[in-house]
KOLVEXKE-637681 format. One record per atom (N, C-alpha, C): residue in one letter; x, y, z. Coordinates in pm, whole numbers, plus 50000, padded with zeros to 5 digits. Example, Ala and Ser with C-alpha at 12.3 -4.5 7.8 and 13.67 -1.06 7.14 Angstrom:
A513194943150780A512304955050780A513204967050780S512854977550708S513674989450714S512905000350787
//
This chain:
X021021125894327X021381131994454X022041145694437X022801146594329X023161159394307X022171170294222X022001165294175X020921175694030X021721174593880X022611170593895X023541170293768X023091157993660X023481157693534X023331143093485X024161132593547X023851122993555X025001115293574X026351109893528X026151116493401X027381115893339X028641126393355X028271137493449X029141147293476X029031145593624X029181134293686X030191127593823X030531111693757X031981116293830X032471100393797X031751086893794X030981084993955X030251074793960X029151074393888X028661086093816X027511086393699X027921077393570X029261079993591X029561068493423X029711054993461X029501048793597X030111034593597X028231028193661X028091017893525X026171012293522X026860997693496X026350991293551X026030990993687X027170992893745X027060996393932X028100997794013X027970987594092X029280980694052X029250964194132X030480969294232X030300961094333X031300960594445X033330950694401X032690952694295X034670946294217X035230956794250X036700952094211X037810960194234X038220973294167X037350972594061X037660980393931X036200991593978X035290986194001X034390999694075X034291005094171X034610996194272X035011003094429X035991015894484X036571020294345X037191031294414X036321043094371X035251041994257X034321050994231X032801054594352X032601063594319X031551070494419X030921082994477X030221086394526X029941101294517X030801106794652X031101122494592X032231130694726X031721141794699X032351145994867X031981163594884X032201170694763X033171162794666X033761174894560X032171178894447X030661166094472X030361170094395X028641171994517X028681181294575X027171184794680X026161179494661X025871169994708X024521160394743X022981174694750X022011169694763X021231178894791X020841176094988X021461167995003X021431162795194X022281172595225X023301173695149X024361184695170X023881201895215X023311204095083X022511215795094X021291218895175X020381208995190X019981208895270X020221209595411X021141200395428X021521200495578X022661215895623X023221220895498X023471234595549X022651246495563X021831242795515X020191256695536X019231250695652X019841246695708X019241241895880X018481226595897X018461223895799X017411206995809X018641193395857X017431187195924X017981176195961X018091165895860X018611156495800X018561148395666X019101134995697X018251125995680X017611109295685X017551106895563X018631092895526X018471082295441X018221070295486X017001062095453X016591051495513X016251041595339X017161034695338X016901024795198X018321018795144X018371022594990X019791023694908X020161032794896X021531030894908X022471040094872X023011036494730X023791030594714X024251025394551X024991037094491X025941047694576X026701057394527X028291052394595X028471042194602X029651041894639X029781032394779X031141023994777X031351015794883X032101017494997X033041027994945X034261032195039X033651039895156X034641044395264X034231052395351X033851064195355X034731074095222X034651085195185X033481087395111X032641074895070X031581075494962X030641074995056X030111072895177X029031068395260X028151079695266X027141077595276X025931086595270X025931097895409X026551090295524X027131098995611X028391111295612X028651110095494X029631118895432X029611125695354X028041124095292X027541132695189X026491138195199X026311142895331X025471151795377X024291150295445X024261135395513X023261129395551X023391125395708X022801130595790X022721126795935X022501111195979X021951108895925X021361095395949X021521087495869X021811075495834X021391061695714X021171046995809X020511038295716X020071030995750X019431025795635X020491011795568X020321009395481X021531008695381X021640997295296X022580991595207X023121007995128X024470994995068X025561010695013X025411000994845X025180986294847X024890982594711X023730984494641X023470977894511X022420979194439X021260974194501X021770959594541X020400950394578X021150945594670X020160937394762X020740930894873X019630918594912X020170909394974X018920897594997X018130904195115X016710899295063X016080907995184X015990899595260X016290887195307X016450879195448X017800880495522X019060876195449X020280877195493X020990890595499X020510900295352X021160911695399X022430911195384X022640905395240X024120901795198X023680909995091X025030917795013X024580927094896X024950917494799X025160927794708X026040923394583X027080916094581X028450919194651X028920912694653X029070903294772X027900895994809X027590883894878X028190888895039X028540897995043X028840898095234X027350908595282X027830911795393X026540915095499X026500929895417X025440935795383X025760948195364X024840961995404X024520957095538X023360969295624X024210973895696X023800989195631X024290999395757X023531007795852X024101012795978X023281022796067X024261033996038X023881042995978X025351055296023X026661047395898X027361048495941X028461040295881X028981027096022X028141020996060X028741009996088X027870994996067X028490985296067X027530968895991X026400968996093X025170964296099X024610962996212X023570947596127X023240940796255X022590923396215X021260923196296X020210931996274X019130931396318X018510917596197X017470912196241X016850902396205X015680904696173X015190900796002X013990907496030X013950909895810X013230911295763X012500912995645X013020927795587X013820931595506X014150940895490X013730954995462X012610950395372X011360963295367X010540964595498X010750956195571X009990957295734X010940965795781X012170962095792X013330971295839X013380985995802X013410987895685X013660999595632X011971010195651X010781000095688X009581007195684X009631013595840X010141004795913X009921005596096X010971020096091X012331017196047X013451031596056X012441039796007X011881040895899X011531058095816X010881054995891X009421053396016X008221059596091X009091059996197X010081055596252X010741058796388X011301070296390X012091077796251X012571090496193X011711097696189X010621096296126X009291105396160X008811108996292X008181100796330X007571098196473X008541108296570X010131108896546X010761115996680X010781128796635X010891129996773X011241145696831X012011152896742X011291168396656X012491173196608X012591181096619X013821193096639X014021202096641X014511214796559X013971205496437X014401215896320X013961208096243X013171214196067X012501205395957X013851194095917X012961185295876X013761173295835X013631174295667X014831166695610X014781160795500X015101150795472
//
């Protein structure tokens, strides 16, 4: 997401990133510019529809790192029926808040990216 290795951002050194106590305060921040970032300051609109897996906190959310839109887990993996992550609670997001649509998860995440497409835009997307 940045262009960097991953070993020169914090959350680049922590494989896997599990939702414990000891990784949850790691994650990606403004301090290190997403390319949603850059993008979205040279006029584009910018949609994440899938994983995230950069972080759990609030400050880490994909809505904070330069992304208009998300839709879609902040863990590694998640059950694709229940939609419980990693660490076993619910873990779908719209934006930054929980949301309990019902429904097959790659169905989910396929229906968001053509509904993101499909609308109205008023400036190129990324």
């Amino acid at each position: 997401m940045t262009g960097r290795y991953p070993a020169r951002t914090p959350i680049g050194l922590i494989e896997p990133l599990t939702p414990t106590k000891r990784d949850s305060t790691f994650g990606l921040t403004s301090e290190f510019p997403s390319i949603a970032t850059l993008m979205r300051e040279s006029g584009y609109e910018t949609a994440l529809i899938g994983k995230w897996h950069l972080g759990f906190l609030p400050q880490h959310s994909p809505i904070k790192n330069g992304f208009d839109y998300f839709f879609g887990i902040h863990s590694g993996a998640a059950n694709y029926i229940s939609h419980k992550g990693d660490g076993r609670t619910h873990d779908l997001y719209e934006n930054d808040s929980l949301v309990y649509p019902e429904g097959y998860l790659t169905d989910l995440f396929s229906q968001k990216a053509i509904a993101f497409i499909k609308k109205k835009h008023n400036k190129p997307f990324f």
